[in-house]
PASEFI-343495 format. One record per residue (C-alpha): residue number from 0; y, x, z; residue in three letters. Coordinates in steps of 0.25 Angstrom, whole numbers, plus 5000, padded with zeros to 4 digits. Last residue first. Example, Ala and Ser with C-alpha at 12.3 -4.5 7.8 and 13.67 -1.06 7.14 Angstrom:
BEGIN
(1,(4996,5055,5029),'SER'),
(0,(4982,5049,5031),'ALA'),
% end
This chain:
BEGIN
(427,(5308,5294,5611),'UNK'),
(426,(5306,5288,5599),'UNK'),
(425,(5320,5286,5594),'UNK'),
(424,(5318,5298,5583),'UNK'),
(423,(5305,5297,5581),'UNK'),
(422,(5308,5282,5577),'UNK'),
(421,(5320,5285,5569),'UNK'),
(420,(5312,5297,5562),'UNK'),
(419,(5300,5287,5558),'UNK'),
(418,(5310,5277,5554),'UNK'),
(417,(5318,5286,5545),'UNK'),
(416,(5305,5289,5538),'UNK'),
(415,(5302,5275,5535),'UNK'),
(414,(5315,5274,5530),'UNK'),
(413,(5312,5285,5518),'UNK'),
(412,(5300,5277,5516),'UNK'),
(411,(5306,5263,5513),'UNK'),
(410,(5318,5271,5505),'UNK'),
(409,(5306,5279,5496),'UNK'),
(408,(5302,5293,5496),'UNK'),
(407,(5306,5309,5494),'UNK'),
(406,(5313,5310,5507),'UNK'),
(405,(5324,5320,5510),'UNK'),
(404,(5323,5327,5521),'UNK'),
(403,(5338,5331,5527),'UNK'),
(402,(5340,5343,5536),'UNK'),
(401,(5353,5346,5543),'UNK'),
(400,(5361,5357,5548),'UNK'),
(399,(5368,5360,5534),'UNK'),
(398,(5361,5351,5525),'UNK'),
(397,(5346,5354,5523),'UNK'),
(396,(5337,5347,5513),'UNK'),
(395,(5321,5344,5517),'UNK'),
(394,(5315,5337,5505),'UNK'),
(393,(5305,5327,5507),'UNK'),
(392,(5292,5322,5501),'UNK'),
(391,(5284,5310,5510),'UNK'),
(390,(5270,5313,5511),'UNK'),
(389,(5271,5310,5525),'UNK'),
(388,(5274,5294,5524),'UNK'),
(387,(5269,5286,5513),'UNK'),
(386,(5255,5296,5508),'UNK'),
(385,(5254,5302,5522),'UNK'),
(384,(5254,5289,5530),'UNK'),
(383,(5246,5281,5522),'UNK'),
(382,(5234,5293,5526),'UNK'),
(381,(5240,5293,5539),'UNK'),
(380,(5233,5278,5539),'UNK'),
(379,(5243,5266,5538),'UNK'),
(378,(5241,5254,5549),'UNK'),
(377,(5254,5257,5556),'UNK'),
(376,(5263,5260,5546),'UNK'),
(375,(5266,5245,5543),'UNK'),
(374,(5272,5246,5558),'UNK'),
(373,(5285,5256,5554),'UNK'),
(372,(5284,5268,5559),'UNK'),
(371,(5287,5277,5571),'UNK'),
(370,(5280,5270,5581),'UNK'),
(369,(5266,5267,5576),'UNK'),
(368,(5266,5276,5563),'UNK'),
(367,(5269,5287,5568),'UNK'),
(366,(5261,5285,5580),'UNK'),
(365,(5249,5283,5573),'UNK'),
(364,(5252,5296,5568),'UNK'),
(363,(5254,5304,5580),'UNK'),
(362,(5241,5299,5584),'UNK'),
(361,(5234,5303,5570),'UNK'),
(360,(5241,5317,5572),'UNK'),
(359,(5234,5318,5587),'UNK'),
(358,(5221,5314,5581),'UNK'),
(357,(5220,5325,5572),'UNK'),
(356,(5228,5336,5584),'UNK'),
(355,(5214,5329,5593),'UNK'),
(354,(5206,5333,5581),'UNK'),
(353,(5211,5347,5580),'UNK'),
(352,(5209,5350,5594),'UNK'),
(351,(5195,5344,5595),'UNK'),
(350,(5192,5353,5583),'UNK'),
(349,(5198,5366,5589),'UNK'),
(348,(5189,5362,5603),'UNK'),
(347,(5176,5361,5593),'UNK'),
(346,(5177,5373,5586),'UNK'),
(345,(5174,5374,5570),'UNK'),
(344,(5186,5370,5566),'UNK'),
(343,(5195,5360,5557),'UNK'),
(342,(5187,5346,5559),'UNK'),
(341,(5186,5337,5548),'UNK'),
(340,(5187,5321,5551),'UNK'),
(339,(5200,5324,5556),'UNK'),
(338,(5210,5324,5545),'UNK'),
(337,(5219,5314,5549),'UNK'),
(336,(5218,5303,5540),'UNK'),
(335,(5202,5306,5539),'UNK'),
(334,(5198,5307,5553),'UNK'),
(333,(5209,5301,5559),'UNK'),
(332,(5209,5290,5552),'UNK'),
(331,(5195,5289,5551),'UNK'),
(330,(5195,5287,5565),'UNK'),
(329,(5207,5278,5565),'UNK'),
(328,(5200,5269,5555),'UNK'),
(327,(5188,5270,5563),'UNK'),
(326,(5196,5265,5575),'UNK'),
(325,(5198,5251,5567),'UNK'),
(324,(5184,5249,5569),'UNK'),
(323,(5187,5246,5585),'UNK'),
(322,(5191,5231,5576),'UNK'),
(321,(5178,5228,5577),'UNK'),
(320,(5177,5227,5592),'UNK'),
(319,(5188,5215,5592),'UNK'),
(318,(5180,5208,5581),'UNK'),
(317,(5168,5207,5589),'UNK'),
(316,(5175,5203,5602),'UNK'),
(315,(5182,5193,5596),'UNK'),
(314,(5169,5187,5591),'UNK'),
(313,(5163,5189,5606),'UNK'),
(312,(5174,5180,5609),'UNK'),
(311,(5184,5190,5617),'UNK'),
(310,(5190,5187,5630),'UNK'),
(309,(5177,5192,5638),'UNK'),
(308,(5181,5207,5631),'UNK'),
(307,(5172,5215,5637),'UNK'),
(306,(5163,5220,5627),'UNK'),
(305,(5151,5225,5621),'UNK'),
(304,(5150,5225,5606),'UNK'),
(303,(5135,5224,5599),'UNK'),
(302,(5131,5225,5585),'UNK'),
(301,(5120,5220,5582),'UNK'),
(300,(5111,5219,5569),'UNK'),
(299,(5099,5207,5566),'UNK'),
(298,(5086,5206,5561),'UNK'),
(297,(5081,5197,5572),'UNK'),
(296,(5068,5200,5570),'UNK'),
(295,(5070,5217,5569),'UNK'),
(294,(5064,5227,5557),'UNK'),
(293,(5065,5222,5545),'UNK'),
(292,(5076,5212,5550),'UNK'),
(291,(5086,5225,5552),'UNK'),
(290,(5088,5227,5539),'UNK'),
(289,(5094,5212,5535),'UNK'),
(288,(5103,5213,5548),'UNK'),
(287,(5108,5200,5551),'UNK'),
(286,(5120,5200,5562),'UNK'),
(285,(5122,5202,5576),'UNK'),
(284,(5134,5205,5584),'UNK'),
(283,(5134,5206,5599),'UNK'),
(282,(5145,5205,5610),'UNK'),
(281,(5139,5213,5621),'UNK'),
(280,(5146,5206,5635),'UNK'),
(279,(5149,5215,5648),'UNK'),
(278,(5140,5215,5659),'UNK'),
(277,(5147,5222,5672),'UNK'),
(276,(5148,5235,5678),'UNK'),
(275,(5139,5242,5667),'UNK'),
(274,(5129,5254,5672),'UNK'),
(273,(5114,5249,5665),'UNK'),
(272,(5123,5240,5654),'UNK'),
(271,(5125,5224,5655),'UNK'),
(270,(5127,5215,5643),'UNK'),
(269,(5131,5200,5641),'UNK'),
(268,(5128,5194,5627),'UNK'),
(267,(5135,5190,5616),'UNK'),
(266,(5135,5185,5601),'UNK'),
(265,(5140,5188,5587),'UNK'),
(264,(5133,5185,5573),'UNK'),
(263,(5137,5192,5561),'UNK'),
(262,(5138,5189,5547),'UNK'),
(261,(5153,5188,5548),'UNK'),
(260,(5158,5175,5546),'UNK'),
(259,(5174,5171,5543),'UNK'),
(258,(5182,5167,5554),'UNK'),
(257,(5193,5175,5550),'UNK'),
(256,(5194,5185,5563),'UNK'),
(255,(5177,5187,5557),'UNK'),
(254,(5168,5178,5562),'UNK'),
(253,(5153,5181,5571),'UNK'),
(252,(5143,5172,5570),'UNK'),
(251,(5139,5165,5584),'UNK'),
(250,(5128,5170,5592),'UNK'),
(249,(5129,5166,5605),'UNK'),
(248,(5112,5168,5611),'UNK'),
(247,(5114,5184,5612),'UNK'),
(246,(5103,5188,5622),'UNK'),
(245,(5094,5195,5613),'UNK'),
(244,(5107,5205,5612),'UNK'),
(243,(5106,5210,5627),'UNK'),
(242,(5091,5215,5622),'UNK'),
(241,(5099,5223,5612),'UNK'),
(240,(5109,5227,5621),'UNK'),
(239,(5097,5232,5633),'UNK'),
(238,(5091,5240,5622),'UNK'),
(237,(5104,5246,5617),'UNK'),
(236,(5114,5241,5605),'UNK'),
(235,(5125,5250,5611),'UNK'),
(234,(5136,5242,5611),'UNK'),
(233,(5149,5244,5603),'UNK'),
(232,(5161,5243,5613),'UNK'),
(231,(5171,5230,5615),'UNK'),
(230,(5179,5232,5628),'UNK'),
(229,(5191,5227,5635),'UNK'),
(228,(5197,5238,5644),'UNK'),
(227,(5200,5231,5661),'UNK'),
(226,(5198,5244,5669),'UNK'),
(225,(5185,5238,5673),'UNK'),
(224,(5177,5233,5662),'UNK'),
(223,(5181,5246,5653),'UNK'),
(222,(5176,5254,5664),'UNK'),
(221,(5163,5246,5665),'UNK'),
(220,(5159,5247,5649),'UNK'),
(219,(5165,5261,5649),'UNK'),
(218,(5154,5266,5659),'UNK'),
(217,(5144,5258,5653),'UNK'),
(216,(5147,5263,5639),'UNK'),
(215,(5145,5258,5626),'UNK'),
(214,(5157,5268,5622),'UNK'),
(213,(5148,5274,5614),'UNK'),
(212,(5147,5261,5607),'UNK'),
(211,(5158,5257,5599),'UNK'),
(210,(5171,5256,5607),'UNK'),
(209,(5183,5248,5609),'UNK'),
(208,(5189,5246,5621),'UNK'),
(207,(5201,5236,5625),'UNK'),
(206,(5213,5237,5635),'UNK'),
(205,(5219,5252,5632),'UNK'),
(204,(5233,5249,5635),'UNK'),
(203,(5232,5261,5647),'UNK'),
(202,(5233,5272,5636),'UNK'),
(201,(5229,5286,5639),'UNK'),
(200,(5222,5282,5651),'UNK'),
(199,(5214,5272,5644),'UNK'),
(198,(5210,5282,5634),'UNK'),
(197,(5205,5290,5643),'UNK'),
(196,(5197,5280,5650),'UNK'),
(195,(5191,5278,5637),'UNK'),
(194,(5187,5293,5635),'UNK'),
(193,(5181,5294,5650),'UNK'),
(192,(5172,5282,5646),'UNK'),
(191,(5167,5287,5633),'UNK'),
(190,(5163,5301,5638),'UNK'),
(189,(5152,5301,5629),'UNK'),
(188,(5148,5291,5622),'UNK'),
(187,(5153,5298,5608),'UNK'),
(186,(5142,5307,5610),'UNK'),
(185,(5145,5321,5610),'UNK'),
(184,(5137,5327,5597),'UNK'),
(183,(5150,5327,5589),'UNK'),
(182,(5158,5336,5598),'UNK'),
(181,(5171,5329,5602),'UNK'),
(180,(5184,5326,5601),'UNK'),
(179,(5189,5316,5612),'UNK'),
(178,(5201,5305,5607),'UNK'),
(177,(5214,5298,5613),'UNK'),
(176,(5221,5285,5611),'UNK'),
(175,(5219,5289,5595),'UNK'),
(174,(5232,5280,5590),'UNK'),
(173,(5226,5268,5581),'UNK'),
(172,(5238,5259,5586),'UNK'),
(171,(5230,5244,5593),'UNK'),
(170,(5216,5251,5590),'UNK'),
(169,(5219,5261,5601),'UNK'),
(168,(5210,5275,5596),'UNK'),
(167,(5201,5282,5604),'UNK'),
(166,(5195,5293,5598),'UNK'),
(165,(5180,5301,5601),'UNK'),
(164,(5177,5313,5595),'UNK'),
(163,(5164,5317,5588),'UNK'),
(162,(5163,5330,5581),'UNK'),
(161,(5154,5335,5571),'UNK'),
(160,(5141,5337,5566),'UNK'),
(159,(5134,5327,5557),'UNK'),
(158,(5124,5318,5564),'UNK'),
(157,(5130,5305,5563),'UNK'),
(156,(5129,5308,5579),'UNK'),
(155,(5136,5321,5578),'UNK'),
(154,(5130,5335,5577),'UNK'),
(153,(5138,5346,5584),'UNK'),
(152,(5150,5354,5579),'UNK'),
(151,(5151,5370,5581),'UNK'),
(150,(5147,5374,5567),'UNK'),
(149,(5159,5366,5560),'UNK'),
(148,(5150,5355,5551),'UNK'),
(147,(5161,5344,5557),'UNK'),
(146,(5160,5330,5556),'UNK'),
(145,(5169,5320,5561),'UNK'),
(144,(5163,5310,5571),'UNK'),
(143,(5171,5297,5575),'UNK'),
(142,(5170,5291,5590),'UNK'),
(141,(5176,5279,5594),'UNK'),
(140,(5185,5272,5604),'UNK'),
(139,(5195,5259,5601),'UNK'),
(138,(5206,5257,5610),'UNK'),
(137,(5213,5244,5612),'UNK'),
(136,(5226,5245,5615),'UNK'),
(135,(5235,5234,5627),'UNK'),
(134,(5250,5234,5627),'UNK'),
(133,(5254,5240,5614),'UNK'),
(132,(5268,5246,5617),'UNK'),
(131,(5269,5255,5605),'UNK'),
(130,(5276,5267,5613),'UNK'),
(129,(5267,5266,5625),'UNK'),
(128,(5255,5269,5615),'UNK'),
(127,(5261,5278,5605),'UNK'),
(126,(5265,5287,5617),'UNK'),
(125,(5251,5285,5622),'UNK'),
(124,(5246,5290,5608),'UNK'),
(123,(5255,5304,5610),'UNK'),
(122,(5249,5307,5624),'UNK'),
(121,(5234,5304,5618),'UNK'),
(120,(5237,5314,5608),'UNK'),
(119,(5245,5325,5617),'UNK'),
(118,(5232,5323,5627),'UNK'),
(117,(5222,5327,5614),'UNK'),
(116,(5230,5338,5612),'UNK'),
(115,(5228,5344,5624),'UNK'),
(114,(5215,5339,5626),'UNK'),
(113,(5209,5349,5613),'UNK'),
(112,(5221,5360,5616),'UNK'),
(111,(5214,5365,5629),'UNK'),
(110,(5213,5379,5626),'UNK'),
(109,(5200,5380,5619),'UNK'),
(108,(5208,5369,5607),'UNK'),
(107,(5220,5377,5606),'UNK'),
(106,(5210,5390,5604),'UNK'),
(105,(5202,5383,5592),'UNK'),
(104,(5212,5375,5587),'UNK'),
(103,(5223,5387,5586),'UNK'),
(102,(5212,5395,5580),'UNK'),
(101,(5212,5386,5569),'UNK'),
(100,(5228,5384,5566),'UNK'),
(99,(5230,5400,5567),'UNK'),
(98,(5227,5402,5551),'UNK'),
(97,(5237,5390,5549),'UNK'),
(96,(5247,5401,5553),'UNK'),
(95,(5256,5392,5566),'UNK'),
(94,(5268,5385,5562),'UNK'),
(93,(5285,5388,5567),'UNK'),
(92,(5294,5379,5570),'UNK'),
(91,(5292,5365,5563),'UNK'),
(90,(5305,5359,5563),'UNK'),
(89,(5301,5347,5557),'UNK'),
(88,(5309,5346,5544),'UNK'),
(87,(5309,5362,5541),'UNK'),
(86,(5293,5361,5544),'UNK'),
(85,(5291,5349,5534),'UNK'),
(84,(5302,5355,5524),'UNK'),
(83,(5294,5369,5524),'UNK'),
(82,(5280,5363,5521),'UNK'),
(81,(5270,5374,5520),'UNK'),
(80,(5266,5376,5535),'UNK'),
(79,(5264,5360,5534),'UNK'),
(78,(5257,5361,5519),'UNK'),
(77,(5249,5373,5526),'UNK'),
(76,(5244,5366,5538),'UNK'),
(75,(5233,5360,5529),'UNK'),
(74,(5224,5373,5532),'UNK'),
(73,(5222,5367,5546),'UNK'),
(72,(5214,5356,5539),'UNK'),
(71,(5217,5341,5537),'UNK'),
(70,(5231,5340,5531),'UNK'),
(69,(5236,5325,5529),'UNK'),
(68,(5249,5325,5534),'UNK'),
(67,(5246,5320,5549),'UNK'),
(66,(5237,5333,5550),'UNK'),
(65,(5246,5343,5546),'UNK'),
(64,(5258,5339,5554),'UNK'),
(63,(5250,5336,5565),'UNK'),
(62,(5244,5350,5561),'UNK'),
(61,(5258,5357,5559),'UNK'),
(60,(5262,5352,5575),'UNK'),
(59,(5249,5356,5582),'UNK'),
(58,(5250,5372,5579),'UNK'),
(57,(5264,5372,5583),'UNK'),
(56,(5262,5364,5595),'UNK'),
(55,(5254,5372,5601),'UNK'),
(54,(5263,5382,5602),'UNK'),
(53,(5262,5394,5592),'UNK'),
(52,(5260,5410,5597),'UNK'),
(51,(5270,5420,5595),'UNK'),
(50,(5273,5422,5609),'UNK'),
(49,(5259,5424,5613),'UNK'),
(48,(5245,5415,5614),'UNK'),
(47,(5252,5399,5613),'UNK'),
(46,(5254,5392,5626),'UNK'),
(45,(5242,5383,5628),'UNK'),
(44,(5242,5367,5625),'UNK'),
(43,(5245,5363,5638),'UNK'),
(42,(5249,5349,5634),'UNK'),
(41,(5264,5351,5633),'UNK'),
(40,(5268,5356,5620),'UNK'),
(39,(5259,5346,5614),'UNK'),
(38,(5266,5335,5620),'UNK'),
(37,(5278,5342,5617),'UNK'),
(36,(5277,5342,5602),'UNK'),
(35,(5274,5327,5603),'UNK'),
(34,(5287,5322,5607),'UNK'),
(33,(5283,5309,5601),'UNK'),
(32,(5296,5309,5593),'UNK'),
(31,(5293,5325,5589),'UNK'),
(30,(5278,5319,5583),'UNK'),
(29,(5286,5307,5577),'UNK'),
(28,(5296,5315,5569),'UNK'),
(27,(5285,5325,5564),'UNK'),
(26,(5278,5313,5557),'UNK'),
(25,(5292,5310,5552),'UNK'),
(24,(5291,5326,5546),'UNK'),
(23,(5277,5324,5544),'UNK'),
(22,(5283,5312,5532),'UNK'),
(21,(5290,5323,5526),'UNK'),
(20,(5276,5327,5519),'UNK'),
(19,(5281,5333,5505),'UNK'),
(18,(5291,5344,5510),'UNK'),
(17,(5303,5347,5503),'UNK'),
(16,(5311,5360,5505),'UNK'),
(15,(5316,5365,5491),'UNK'),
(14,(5309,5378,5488),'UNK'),
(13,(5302,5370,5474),'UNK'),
(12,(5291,5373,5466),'UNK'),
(11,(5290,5369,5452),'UNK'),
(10,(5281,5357,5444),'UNK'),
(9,(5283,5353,5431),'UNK'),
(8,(5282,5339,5425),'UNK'),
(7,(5276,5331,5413),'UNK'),
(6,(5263,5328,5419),'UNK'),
(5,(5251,5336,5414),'UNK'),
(4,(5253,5350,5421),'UNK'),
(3,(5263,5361,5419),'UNK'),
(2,(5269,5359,5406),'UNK'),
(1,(5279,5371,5404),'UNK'),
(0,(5292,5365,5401),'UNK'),
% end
């Protein structure tokens, strides 16, 4: 035998059908369980141009696909195009030219697509929602930027240019409640009260807020207060919260859940702003800044929360506040599991459209692993996900009428997969 490479073996190609992702076919069960061919059948996407054109849904289906198996460019829509056994499994009827993907966006994205999807998303993670049966969420907002040197973005506030959307995440399931794509010299301020009370209407468990400080709003402030939503958002450290922090007399050092000293000091002090309804209470945190003794007498940094939560000590308030870090795990998540921290066009409408479809595969995907496996599923990244699950070989055998895939894996993996399709299949 002709050596080929180092390792003592040869390689050859082979017709039989055998696909190397079977995992996107139990990722395909969940999408028919959730009916989500449908949805987006049915939110006025616009009919396709002449007979021969493709439904929506033909273009959306091979990226979700794409997208939750690890491609990140419309040129990765090959290795679906390419797979034979993954089509043959799923039934995929027919798959638009790749060369057709980006002026799909564009035009898609002109015509509406942008919100329609966005509603299919925000449908799909209320259906997680009622399934779960969580009674009250807490929602975390923030703002990410994800750079972009396309002519057509506009300088961001880390002075790169970009885009700047805004996400809403439930801290209790890491779903994406709902999100705003936006042009990165669009403060993140803006709109900050319309977007909460849509989340609010998207899922009525919403019973605490969390935010950093371009949600330091009045307007937010007094709606929270009124419709019942415990608050903690980052203050603005402005003239009148700075002289509010003289005032701070209860300084107590500040634990950690183990009772262990941080090096901080926390106190309290009640705050009014120019339009607020009521005073509300800054929880502040100090502690000795080196650097800033050169230039101030106290020589100490803040950091300062304001918050409704009555029922909190201002410790519990502190800690209760830190855990809205988690949402930069499911921003990065997204960013860098799912591909989004690139954007795929030089318009801003075919961006918005490919973002929500990005944001749509990581919802679909926090439902896989909240209601169709197994518990210690739940706190695994896609990238987990792909290396156990997705990259599962197979080989697709036909006996008369019926199909058999054969899995190349272990017995604990092979039953994971039965329970995937067992769910799916008693979903409805």
């Amino acid at each position: 035998m002709v050596q080929q490479g180092i390792l003592p073996f040869k390689i050859e190609r082979t017709d039989e059908f055998i696909t190397p992702r079977s995992g996107l076919a139990m990722f395909t069960e969940v999408i028919r369980a959730l009916k989500f061919e449908g949805k987006v059948a049915t939110k006025h996407f616009p009919p396709p141009g002449s007979n021969r054109g493709f439904e929506a849904w033909a273009y959306v289906e091979p990226l979700l696909l794409m997208i939750e198996g690890g491609g990140r460019h419309i040129e990765d829509l090959r290795e679906i195009r390419d797979d034979e056994t993954l089509i043959r499994l799923i039934g995929m009827r027919r798959m638009p030219s790749l060369s057709t993907y980006g002026d799909w966006l564009v035009r898609l994205g002109r015509q509406g697509g942008v919100g329609a999807m966005r509603t299919v998303g925000e449908e799909t993670a209320g259906t997680i929602n009622n399934r779960l049966g969580i009674r009250e969420y807490t929602m975390d907002v923030d703002a990410t930027v994800i750079e972009s040197w396309k002519e057509e973005a506009k300088p961001t506030y880390k002075e790169v240019p970009g885009y700047q959307p805004i996400l809403g995440f439930l801290a209790e399931t890491g779903v994406c409640l709902s999100h705003e794509f936006r042009e990165g010299n669009v403060a993140a301020h803006s709109r900050a009260l319309a977007f909460v009370k849509r989340c609010l209407r998207l899922c009525p468990k919403i019973k605490y807020l969390r935010s950093d400080s371009a949600f330091y709003q009045a307007d937010v402030i007094n709606w929270c207060q009124t419709h019942g939503i415990g608050y903690t958002i980052t203050a603005d450290q402005d003239v009148a919260v700075k002289e509010f922090i003289r005032t701070v007399r209860d300084w107590q050092p500040l634990l950690d859940e183990e009772g262990k000293t941080t090096g901080r000091e926390v106190g309290t002090a009640i705050h009014t702003m120019a339009k607020t309804q009521k005073p509300f209470r800054l929880v502040v945190q100090r502690w000795q800044d080196a650097q800033r003794s050169l230039f101030e007498s106290q020589g100490y940094s803040y950091y300062v929360i304001a918050a409704n939560r009555d029922e909190l000590t201002a410790t519990e308030v502190v800690r209760f506040h830190n855990q809205r870090g988690q949402v930069e795990n499911f921003i990065k998540e997204l960013k860098i599991g799912f591909g989004m921290e690139q954007m795929t066009s030089g318009d801003f409408l075919a961006n918005a459209l490919w973002f929500s479809i990005g944001v749509l595969v990581s919802i679909l995907s926090q439902a896989q692993k909240l209601l169709f496996l197994d518990p210690e599923w739940k706190s695994n990244t896609i990238a987990t996900l792909r290396w156990q699950l997705i990259e599962t070989a197979g080989r697709l055998v036909r006996h008369g009428r019926r199909m058999i895939l054969y899995l190349a894996t272990s017995s604990d993996k092979y039953q994971t997969f039965l329970n995937i399709r067992r769910r799916a299949a008693a979903f409805t």
